[in-house]
LUMTI-731296 format. One line per 10 residues: number of its first residue (from 1); for each residue z, x negated, y of C-alpha. Coordinates in steps of 0.02 Angstrom, whole numbers, plus 32768, in hexadecimal, padded with zeros to 4 digits. Layout:
NUM	Z/X/Y | ...
***
This chain:
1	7AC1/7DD0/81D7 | 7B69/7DD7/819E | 7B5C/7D76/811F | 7B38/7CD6/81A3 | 7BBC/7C8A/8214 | 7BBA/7CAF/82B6 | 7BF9/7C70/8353 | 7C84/7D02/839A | 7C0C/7D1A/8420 | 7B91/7D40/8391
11	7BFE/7DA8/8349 | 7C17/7E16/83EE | 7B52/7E28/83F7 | 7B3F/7E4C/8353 | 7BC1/7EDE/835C | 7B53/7F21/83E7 | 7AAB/7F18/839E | 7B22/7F96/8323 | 7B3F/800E/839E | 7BF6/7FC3/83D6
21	7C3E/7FE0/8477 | 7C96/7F62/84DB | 7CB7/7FF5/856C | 7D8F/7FFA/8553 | 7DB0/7F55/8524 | 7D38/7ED9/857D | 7CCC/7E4C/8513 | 7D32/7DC6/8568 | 7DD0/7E21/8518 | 7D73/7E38/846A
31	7D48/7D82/8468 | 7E0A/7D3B/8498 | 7E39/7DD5/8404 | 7DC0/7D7F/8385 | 7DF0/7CD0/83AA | 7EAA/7CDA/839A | 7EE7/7D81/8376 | 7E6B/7DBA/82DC | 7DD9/7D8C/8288 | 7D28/7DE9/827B
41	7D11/7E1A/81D3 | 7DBF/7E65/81CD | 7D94/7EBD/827E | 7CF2/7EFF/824C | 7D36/7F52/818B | 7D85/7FDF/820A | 7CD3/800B/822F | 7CBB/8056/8192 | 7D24/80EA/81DB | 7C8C/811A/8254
51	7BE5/8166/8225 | 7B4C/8126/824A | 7AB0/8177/82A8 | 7A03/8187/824D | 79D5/80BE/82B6 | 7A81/8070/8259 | 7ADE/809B/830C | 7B8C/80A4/82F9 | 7BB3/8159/834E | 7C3C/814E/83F6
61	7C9C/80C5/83AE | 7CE7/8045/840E | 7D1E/7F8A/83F1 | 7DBD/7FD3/8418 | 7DD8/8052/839D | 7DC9/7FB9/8319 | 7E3F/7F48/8383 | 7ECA/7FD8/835D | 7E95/7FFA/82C0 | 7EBB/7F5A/8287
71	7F55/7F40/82F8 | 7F93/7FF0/82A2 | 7F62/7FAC/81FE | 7FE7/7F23/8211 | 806B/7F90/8220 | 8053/7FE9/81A1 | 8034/7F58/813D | 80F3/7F2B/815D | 8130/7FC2/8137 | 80D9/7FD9/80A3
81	8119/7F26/8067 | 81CD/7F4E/808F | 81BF/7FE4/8042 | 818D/7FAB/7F9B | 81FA/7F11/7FA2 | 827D/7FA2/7FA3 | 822C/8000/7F2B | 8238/7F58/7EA7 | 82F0/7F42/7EB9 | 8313/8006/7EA1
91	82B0/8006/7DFF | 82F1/7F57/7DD3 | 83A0/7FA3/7DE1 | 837F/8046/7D90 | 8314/7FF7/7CEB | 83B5/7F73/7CDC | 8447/8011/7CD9 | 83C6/8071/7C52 | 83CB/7FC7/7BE9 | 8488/7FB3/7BF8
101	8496/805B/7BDA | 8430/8065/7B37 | 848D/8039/7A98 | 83F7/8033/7A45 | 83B6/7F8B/7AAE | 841B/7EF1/7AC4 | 83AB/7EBF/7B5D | 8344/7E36/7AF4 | 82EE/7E8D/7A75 | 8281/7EF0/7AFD
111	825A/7E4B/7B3E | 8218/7DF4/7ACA | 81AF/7E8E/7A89 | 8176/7E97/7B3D | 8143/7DD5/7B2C | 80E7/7DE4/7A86 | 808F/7E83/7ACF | 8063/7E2C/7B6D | 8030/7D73/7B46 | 7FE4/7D56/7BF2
121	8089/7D91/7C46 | 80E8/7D06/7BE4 | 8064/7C81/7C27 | 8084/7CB0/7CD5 | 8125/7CA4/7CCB | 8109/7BF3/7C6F | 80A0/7BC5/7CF6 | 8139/7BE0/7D88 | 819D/7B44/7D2C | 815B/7AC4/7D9E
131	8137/7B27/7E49 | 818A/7BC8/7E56 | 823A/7BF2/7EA8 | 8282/7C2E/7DF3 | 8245/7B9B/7DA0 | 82FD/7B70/7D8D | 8302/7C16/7D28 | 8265/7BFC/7CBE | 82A3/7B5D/7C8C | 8352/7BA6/7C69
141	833A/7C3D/7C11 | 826E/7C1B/7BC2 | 8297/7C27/7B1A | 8309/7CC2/7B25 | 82EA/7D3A/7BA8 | 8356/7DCA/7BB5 | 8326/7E59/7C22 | 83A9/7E32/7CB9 | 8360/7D8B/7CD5 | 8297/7DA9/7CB5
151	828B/7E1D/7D29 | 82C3/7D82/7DB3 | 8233/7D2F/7D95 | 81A8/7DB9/7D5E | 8115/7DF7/7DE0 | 8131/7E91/7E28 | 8098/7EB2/7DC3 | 80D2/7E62/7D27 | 8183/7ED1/7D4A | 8117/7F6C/7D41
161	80E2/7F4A/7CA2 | 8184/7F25/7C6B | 81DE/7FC2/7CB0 | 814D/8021/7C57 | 8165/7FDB/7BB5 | 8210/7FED/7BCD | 8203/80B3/7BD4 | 8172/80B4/7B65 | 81F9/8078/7AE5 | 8294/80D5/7B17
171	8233/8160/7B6A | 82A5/81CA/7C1D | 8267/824D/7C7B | 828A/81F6/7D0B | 821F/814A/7CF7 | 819D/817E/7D69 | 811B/810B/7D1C | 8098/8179/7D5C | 80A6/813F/7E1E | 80BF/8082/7DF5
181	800C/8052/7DF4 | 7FE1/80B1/7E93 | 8073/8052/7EDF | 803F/7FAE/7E8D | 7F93/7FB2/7EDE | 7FC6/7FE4/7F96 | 8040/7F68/7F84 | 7FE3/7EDC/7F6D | 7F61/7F0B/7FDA | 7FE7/7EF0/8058
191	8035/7E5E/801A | 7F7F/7DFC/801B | 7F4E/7E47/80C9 | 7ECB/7EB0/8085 | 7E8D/7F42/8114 | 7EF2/7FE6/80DB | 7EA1/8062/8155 | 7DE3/8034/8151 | 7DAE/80AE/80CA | 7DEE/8159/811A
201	7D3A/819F/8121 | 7D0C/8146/807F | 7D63/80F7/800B | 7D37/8049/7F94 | 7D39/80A2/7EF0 | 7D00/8153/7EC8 | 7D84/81DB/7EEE | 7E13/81D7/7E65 | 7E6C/8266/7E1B | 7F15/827D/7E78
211	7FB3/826D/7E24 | 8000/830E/7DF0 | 80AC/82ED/7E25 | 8064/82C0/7ED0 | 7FF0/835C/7ED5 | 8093/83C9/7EC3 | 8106/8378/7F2B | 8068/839E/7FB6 | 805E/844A/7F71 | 80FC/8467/7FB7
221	80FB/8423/806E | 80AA/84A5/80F5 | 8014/84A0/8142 | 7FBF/8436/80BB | 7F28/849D/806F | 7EE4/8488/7FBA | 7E44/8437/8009 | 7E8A/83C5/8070 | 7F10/838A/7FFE | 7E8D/8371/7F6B
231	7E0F/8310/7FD6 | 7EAB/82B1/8031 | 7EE3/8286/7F97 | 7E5F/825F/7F3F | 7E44/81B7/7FC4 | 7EA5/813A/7F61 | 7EDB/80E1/7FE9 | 7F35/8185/8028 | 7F5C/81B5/7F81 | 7FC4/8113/7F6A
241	8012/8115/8013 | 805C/81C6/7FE8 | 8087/8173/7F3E | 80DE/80FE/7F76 | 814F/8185/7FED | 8177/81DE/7F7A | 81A8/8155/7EEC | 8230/810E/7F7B | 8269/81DD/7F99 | 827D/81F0/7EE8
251	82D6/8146/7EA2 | 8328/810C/7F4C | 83D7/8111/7F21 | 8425/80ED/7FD1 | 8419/8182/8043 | 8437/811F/80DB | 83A4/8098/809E | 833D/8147/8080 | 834F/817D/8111 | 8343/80DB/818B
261	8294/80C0/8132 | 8244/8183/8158 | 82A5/8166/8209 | 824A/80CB/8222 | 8196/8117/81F3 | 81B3/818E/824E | 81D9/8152/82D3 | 8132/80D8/82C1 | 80C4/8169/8295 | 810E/81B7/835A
271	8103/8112/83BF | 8092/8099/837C | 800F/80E4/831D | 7FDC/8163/83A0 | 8005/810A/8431 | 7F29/8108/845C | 7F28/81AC/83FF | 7E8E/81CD/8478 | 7E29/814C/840A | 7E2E/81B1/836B
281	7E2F/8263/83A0 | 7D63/8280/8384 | 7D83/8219/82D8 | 7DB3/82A9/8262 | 7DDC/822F/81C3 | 7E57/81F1/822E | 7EA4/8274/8292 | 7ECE/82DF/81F1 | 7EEF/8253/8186 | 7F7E/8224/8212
291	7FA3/82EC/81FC | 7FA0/82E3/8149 | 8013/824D/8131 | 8091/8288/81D2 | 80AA/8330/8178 | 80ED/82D9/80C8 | 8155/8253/8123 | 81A2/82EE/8186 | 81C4/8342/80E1 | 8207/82BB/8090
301	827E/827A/80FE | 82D0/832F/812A | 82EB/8337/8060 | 8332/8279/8088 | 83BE/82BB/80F4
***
């Protein structure tokens, strides 16, 4: 039935012929929140948090519950997008003071390597000449790129690649390649809207392996066990979350920008995100992931200070 559109009073019937509740926030209030405010298939992803009975009953959840899971969702959403756009111009900056740096690279020859490596990356650039806000700069610079000026017009995707094959050439110890597809994917899951917290109880893909440098950074912060920091870690929605924390902690150059971010999550993980802390506390995927994720950010901003 989900597959067929429905009216949003079909929708609200349908929910309850799931097991859905409409006992906190009323069906007259669910229908005014599905009209204007969001939409049903985004509302309903957040079930997947919720197990089912033996009939296909949703078990004590409420309309509710999804109503702030999704409203929590687009906070973090923001977050997650101004983290990362901060996260871009830090590696940006760093990758450009290793090139001028390196005697060995005059800030061209990487480039074009880069191009003839990555033919696809050079046709979406060629493709920005007519529409895109650099167009000025593909049409400048398109038949000699240097490093400083590519990177203006790259993807952030199409940067990662670049900063990779930038340190798979001229290898550092302190690239930290290994996070920058975790924070690629949560990243863009943010930037195209895409639900962030619906897969707490099970994830999209199978459960990945967890990134060592992330599994010892957790080794280290108390009251995380081995269990729950392997199966917390091995959600890759969490796993890129706490990627993506710890990238910022560890190439952030500004202390103050350091720690105004961890200030401002926390201060959203306090207020915000348990302000109807009384919805989730039966929902144990999402009472210890909030645990989980509270006791890194607390970590990491007291080694921000």
């Amino acid at each position: 039935m989900d597959n067929f559109k429905l009216s949003i009073q079909d929708q609200i019937r349908h929910m309850k012929t799931k097991g859905i509740k409409f006992n906190v926030t009323s069906e007259s209030s669910a229908r005014i929140f599905l009209s204007d405010n969001n939409y049903y298939f985004k509302i309903k992803a957040y079930a997947k948090n919720y197990v089912k009975d033996q009939n296909g009953q949703y078990v004590n959840l409420e309309f509710a519950y999804l109503k702030e899971l999704s409203t929590i969702d687009m906070h973090l959403r923001r977050f997650i997008i101004r983290m990362t756009r901060d996260i871009e111009h830090t590696l940006k900056t760093k990758l450009l003071r290793d090139c001028t740096n390196n005697h060995r690279e005059d800030g061209y020859k990487i480039v074009r390597d880069f191009l003839c490596s990555h033919s696809d990356v050079r046709q979406r650039i060629e493709s920005k000449k007519s529409t895109s806000y650099t167009s000025d700069l593909v049409e400048k610079f398109r038949n000699r790129y240097a490093i400083w000026n590519i990177v203006e017009i790259l993807t952030f995707g199409d940067f990662v690649l670049l900063y990779k094959f930038y340190y798979s050439t001229y290898p550092s110890v302190h690239s930290y390649d290994d996070l920058l597809f975790a924070v690629k994917s949560i990243r863009n899951g943010a930037a195209h809207s895409n639900c962030i917290i619906n897969t707490l109880r099970t994830p999209y893909s199978v459960a990945i392996s967890p990134n060592y440098r992330l599994s010892t950074l957790c080794g280290y912060i108390h009251g995380i066990g081995a269990s729950g920091l392997k199966t917390k870690l091995q959600n890759p929605v969490i796993h890129d979350f706490v990627a993506m924390l710890y990238l910022f902690h560890l190439t952030s150059f500004s202390s103050d920008l350091k720690r105004y971010a961890f200030e401002d999550l926390k201060f959203l993980l306090t207020d915000r995100i348990i302000r109807n802390k009384q919805y989730f506390t039966n929902n144990i995927h999402i009472s210890t992931t909030y645990e989980f994720i509270t006791k890194i950010v607390d970590f990491l901003s007291a080694e921000s200070i």
